[in-house]
Kinemage of the C-alpha trace (Angstrom):
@kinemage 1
@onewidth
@group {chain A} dominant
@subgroup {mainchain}
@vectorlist {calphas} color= white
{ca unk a 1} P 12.874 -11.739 4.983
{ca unk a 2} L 16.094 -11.362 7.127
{ca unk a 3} L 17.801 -13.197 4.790
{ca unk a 4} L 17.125 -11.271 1.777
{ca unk a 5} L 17.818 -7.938 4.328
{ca unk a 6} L 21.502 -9.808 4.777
{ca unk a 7} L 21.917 -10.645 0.846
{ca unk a 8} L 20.906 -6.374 0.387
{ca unk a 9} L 23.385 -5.793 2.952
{ca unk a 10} L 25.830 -7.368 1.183
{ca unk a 11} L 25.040 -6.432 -2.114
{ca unk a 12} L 24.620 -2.574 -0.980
{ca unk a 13} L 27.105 -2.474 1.691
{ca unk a 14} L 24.617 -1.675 4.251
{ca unk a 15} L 25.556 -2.296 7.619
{ca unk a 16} L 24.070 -4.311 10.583
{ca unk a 17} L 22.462 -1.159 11.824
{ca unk a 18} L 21.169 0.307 8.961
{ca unk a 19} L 19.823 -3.511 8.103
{ca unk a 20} L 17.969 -3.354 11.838
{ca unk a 21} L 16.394 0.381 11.406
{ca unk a 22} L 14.704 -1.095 8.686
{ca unk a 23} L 13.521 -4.038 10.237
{ca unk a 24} L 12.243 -1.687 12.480
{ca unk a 25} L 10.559 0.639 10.086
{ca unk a 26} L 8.819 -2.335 8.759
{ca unk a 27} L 7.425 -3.401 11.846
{ca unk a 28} L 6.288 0.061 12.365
{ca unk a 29} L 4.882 0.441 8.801
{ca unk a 30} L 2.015 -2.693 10.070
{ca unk a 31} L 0.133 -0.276 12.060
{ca unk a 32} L 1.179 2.915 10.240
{ca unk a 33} L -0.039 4.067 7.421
{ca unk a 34} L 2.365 6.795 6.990
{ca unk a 35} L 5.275 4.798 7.812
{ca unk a 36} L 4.079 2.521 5.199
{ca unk a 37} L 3.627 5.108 2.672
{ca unk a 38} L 7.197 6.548 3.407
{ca unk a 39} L 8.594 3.074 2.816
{ca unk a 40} L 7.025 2.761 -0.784
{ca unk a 41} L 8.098 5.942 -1.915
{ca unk a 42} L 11.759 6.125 -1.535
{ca unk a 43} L 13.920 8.864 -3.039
{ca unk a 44} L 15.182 7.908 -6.272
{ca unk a 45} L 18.829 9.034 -5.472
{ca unk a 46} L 18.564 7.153 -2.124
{ca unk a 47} L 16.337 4.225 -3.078
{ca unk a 48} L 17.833 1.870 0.023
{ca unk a 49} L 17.427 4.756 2.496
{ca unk a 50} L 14.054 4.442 3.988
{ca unk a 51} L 13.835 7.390 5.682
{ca unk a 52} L 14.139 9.667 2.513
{ca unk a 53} L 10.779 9.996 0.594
{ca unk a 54} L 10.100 11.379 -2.982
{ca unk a 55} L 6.609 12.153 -0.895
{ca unk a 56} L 6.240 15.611 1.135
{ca unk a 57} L 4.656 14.910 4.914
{ca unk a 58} L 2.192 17.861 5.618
{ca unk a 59} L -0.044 18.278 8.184
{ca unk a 60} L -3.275 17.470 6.469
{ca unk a 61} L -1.271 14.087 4.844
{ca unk a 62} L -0.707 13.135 8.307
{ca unk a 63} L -4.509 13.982 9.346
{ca unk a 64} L -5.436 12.013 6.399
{ca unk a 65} L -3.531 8.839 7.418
{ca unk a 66} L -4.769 8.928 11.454
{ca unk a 67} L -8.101 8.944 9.771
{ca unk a 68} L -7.741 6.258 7.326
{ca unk a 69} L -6.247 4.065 10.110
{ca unk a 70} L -9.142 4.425 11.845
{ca unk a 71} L -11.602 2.963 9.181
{ca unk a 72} L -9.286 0.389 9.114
{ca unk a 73} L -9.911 -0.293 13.110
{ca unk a 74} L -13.419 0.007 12.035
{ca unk a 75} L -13.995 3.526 14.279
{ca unk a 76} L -14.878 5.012 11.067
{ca unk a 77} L -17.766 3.313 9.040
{ca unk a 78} L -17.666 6.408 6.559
{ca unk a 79} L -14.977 8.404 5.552
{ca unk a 80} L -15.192 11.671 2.871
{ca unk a 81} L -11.870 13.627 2.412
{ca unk a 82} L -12.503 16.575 0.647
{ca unk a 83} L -9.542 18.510 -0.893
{ca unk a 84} L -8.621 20.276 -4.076
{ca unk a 85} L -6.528 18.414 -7.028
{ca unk a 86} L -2.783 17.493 -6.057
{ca unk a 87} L -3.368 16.666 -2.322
{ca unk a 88} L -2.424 13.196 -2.527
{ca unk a 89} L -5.985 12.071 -1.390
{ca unk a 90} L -5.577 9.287 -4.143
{ca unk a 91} L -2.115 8.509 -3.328
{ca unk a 92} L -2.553 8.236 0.387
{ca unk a 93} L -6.368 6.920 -0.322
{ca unk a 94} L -6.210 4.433 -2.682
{ca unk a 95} L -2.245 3.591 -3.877
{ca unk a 96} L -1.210 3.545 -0.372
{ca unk a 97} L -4.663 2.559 1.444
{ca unk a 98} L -4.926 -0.749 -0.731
{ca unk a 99} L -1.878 -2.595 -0.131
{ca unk a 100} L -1.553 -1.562 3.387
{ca unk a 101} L -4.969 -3.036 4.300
{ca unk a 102} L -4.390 -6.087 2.523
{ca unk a 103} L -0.999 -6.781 3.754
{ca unk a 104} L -2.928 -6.373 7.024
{ca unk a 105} L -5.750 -8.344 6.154
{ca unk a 106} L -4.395 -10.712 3.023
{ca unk a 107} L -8.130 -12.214 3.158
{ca unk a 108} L -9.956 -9.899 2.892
{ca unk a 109} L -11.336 -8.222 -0.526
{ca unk a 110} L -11.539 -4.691 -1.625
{ca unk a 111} L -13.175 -2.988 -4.719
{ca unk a 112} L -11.693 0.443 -5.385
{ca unk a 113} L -13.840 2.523 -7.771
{ca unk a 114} L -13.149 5.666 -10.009
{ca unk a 115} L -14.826 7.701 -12.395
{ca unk a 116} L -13.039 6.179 -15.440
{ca unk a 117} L -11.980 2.885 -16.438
{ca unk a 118} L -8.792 4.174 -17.143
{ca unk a 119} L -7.835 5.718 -13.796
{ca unk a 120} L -8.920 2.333 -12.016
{ca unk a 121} L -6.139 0.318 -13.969
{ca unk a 122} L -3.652 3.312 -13.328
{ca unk a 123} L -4.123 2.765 -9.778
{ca unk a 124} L -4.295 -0.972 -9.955
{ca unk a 125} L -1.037 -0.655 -11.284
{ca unk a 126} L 0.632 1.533 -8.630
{ca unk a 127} L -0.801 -1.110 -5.943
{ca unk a 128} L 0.919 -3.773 -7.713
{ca unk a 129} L 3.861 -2.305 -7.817
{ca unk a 130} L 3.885 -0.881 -3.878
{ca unk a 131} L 2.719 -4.692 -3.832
{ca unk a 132} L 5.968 -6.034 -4.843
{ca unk a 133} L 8.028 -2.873 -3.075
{ca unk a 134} L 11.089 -3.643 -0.944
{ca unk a 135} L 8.760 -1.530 1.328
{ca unk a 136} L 5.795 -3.546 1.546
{ca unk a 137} L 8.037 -6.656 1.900
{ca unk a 138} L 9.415 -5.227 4.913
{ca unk a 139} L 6.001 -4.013 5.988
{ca unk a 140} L 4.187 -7.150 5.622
{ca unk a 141} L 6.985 -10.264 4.812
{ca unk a 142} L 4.195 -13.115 5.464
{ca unk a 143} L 4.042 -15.351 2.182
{ca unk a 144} L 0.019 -14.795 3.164
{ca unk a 145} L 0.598 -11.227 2.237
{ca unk a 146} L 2.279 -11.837 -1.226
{ca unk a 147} L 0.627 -11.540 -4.555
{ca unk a 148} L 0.009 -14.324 -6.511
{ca unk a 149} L 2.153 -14.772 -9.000
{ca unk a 150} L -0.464 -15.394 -11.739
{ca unk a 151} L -2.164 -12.246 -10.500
{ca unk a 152} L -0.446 -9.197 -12.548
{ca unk a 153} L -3.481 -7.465 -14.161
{ca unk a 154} L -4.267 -3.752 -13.705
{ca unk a 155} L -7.882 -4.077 -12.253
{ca unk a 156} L -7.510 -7.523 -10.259
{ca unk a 157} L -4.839 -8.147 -7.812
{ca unk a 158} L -4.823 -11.348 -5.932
{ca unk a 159} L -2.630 -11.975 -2.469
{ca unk a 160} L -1.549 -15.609 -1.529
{ca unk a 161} L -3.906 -15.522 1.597
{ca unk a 162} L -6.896 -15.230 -0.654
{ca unk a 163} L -7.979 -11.294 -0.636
{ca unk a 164} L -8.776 -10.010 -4.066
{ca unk a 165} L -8.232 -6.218 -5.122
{ca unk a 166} L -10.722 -4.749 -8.237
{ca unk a 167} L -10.073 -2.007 -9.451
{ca unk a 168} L -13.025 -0.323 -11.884
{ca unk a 169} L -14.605 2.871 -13.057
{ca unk a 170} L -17.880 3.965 -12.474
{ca unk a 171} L -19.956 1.774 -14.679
{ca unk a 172} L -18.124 -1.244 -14.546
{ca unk a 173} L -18.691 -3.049 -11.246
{ca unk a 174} L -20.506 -6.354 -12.112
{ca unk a 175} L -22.720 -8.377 -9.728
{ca unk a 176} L -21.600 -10.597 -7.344
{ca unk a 177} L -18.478 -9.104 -6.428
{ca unk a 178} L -18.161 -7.991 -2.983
{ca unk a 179} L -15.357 -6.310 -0.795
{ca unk a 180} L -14.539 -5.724 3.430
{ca unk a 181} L -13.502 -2.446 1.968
{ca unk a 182} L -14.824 0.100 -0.545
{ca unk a 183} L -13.019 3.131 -2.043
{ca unk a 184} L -15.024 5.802 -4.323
C-alpha cells in the first residue's frame, strides 16, 4: 500500500505530507464509518483530495453512522432508521455499511435485501466499486480484504479472506445461504 501511495505521489505530484494525511485517514476510516464513507466519495474536481466529499455531512448522517458502528460492535442487535426518501439511509446503510464491515471482517458473510431485484444489483454494484476505491484500499489495504478477482457480479461479491456479499430483492433469497450481517 505505501508503495502504490509513493507511485500516486509521483504520478500526482502529491507531497510527503499530503501522502501521510492519507495514510492517516485510512487508518481512521477502520473504525469510522464516516471517515470511510468520506474516503469513497471524493469530489470529482478533487478526486486525490480526501478530505473533499461529493457527500453532505449532516447531523442525522453522522447519528446514522455512530449507530451503525455500533451494530457492528454488536451493542445493537436491531437497528430501524426511519427517514423520508433522499436521506442517504441506503447510501450510508447499505453502499457504505457493506464494504466497511467486510473490510473489517473479510470472513464474514452478509446478505443485503431490497424490495426489487433490480435495486439489489444497483447496490451490489456501488459496493464493488467502493470495493475497489482508492478509499477502501487505504481503509482496509490487507490482501484478506480484497475482492476476488473472479468475483465481479452485481448480487455476489466475494473478498480474498473468504466473506461473501448477496445482494437480492425480496423474493429471491434461496435456502442455505446465511450471513453475520443482514440489511432489509
Amino acid at each position: 500500500m505505501i508503495i502504490l501511495l509513493l507511485m500516486l505521489a509521483t504520478i500526482s505530484d502529491l507531497s510527503k505530507e499530503q501522502v501521510d494525511d492519507r495514510l492517516r485517514l485510512g487508518a481512521l476510516a477502520q473504525a469510522d464509518l464516516q471517515v470511510f464513507a468520506q474516503l469513497n466519495t471524493p469530489k470529482p474536481d478533487e478526486p486525490m483530495n480526501p478530505r473533499r466529499s461529493r457527500f453532505t455531512w449532516l447531523k442525522h448522517h453522522m447519528f446514522i453512522c455512530r449507530a451503525l458502528e455500533r451494530v457492528v460492535r454488536g451493542e445493537i442487535s436491531r437497528l430501524e432508521i426511519e427517514l423520508p426518501p433522499r436521506h442517504s439511509k441506503s447510501e450510508l446503510a447499505a453502499r457504505q455499511l457493506v464494504p466497511w464491515f467486510m473490510g473489517r471482517n473479510p470472513d464474514k458473510s452478509v446478505i443485503l435485501v431490497t424490495h426489487t431485484d433490480t435495486l439489489a444489483r444497483e447496490h451490489g454494484r456501488d459496493c464493488r466499486d467502493y470495493f475497489t476505491s482508492m478509499g477502501y484500499k487505504l481503509a482496509f489495504p490487507h490482501p484478506d480484504c480484497q475482492l476476488r478477482t473472479d468475483t465481479q457480479s452485481a448480487d455476489r461479491l466475494q473478498l480474498s479472506g473468504g466473506g461473501i456479499a448477496t445482494f437480492t430483492g425480496r423474493g429471491g433469497l434461496g435456502a442455505g445461504i446465511g450471513a453475520d450481517l443482514m440489511i432489509f
